[in-house]
N, C-alpha and C positions, 0 to 999 in steps of 0.2 A: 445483433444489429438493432434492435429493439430496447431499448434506455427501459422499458417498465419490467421486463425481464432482468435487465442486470439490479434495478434496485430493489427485485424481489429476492436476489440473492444477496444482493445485500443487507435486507432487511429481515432475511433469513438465521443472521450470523447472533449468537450470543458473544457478544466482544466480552462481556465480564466474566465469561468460564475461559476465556483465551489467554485474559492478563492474567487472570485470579489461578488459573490451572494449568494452563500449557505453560504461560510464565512464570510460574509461582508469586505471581505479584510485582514482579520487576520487570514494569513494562508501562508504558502511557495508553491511553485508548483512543485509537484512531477515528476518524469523523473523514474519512473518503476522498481526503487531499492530501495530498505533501506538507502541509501544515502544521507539523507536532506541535505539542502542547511549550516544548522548551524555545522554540522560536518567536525572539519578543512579538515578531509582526504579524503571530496568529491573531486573529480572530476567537476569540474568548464564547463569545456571545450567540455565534451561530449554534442553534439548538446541537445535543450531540442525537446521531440517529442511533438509537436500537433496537434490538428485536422487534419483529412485530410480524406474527404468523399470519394473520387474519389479513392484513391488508397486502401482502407479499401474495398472499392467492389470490385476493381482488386482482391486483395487475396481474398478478397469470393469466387470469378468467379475461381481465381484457385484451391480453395481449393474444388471445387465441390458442391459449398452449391452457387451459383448467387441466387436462390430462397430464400435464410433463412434458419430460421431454428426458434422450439418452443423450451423455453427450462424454466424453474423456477429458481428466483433468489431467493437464500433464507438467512435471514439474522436477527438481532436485535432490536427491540427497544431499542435507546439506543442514547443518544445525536442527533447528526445531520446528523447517519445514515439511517433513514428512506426518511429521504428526497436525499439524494445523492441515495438511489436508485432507486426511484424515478426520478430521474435527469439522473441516467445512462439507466434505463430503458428507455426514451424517445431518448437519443443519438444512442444508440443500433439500436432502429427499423430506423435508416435512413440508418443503412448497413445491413439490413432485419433479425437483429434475434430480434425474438418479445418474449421478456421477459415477464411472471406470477410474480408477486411478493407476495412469503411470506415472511412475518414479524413477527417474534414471538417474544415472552418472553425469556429474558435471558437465564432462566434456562433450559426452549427448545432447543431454539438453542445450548450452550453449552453441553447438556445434563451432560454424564460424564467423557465429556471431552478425549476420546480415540477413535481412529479408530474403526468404528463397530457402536459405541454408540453415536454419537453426531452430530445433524445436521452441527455444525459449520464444520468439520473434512470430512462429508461422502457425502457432497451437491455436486453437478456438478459447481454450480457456487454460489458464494456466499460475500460477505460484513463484515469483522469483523475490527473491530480496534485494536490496539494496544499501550498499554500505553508506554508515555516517558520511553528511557533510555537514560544516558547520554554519552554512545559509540553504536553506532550500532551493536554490535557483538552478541547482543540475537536476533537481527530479521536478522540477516544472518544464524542464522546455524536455531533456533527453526521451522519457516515455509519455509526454502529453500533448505537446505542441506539433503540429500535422506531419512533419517532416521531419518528429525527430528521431533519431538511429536506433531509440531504448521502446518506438511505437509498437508495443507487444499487442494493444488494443485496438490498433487499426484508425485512434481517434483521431477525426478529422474536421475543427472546429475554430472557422475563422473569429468566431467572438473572441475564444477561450486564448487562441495568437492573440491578438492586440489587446486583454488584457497582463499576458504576460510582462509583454513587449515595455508594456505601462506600468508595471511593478518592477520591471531590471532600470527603468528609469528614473524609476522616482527617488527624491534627493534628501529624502528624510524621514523619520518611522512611521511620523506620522501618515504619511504619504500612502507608505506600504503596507499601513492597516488598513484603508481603504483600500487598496487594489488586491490587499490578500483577500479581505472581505469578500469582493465580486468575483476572486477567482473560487473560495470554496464554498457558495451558492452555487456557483455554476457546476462544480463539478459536484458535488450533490445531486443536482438535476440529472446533469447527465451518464454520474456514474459508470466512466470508461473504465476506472483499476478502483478495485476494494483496497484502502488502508484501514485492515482491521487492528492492528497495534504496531507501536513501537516500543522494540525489547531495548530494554537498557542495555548497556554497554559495560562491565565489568573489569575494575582494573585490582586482584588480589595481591595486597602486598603486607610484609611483616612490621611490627614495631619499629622494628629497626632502622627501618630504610625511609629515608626521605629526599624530598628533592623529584620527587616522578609527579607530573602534573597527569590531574584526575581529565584527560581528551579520551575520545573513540575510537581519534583517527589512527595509535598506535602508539607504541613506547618510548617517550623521548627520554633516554639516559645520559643525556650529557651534566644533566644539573645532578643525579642521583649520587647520595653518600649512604655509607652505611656506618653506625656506629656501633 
């Protein structure tokens, strides 16, 4: 509940041994919004935040916790999230919160998917991914906007509403650099969900085959020939 605790976890994370190691390289680096790097209407220009031990313990020291704190990370089997947390778990204990990790089964953690019912949704801290879209505006309103169904963070922030509200409105790119802008200061600020990377999306195919267009969202083989 404390914004200088989460951005000391934040500030905790080495994002370059995440792309560079856990992704072997095939990955963007995240800056703490919905924001990827391939979406024309990021914001370029907002500083990128990383590592930083020293000042991660200052806000510890201020926020009343210099000792730590226990707390259980709980999250998925599930691609190459076990191991990032894992990875964040050992970042964590260098600004003293010494993470438990559980790991469950999908349908555990997801349970039924509603506040109340589902580790992913009701956990204190916790790891989920989220599949490609090809505009960011389901992971701005689904887990950030006060009432939204994906609110795994609890965040409840009328600013951070009415700029959304004012980025799904706007009618032009340029529009949307400016509202992306104020939306990823702010969540910088206040740091509800760590986006420490975005893993690329991998589509292996032979010489041979063409006609399969290079998307995330899944295989479209109607154009596909093989010679």
């Amino acid at each position: 509940t404390d914004k200088r605790v989460r951005q000391a976890l934040a500030l905790s994370i080495d994002r370059s041994k995440l792309v560079d190691g856990l992704c072997r390289g095939m990955a963007a680096t995240g800056n703490d919004s919905p924001f990827a790097p391939a979406f024309p209407a990021t914001d370029k220009s907002i500083p990128q935040r990383t590592q930083d031990i020293a000042k991660a313990k200052q806000l510890m020291e201020a926020a009343g916790l210099g000792g730590g704190f226990d707390m259980t990370l709980t999250t998925l089997r599930y691609s190459d999230i076990p191991g990032y947390a894992q990875l964040f778990q050992n970042f964590a204990k260098e600004v003293g919160a010494r993470l438990s990790l559980n790991i469950e089964d999908q349908d555990k953690y997801y349970g039924k998917a509603v506040f109340g019912q589902s580790d992913w949704l009701d956990s204190p801290l916790g790891i989920t991914d989220y599949a490609h879209r090809s505009v960011p505006n389901v992971f701005l309103k689904s887990p950030l906007v006060s009432d939204g169904p994906w609110n795994a963070a609890h965040f409840k922030n009328s600013a951070y509403d009415g700029l959304v509200a004012g980025y799904l409105k706007a009618l032009d790119l340029d529009a949307q650099r400016k509202a992306a802008s104020d939306i990823q200061k702010l969540l910088l600020e206040e740091t509800p969900v760590i986006f420490s990377y975005f893993p690329d999306l991998l589509v292996p195919v032979r010489k041979n085959v063409s006609g399969l267009p290079p998307i995330a969202a899944g295989l479209l083989l109607d154009r596909v020939s093989i010679s």
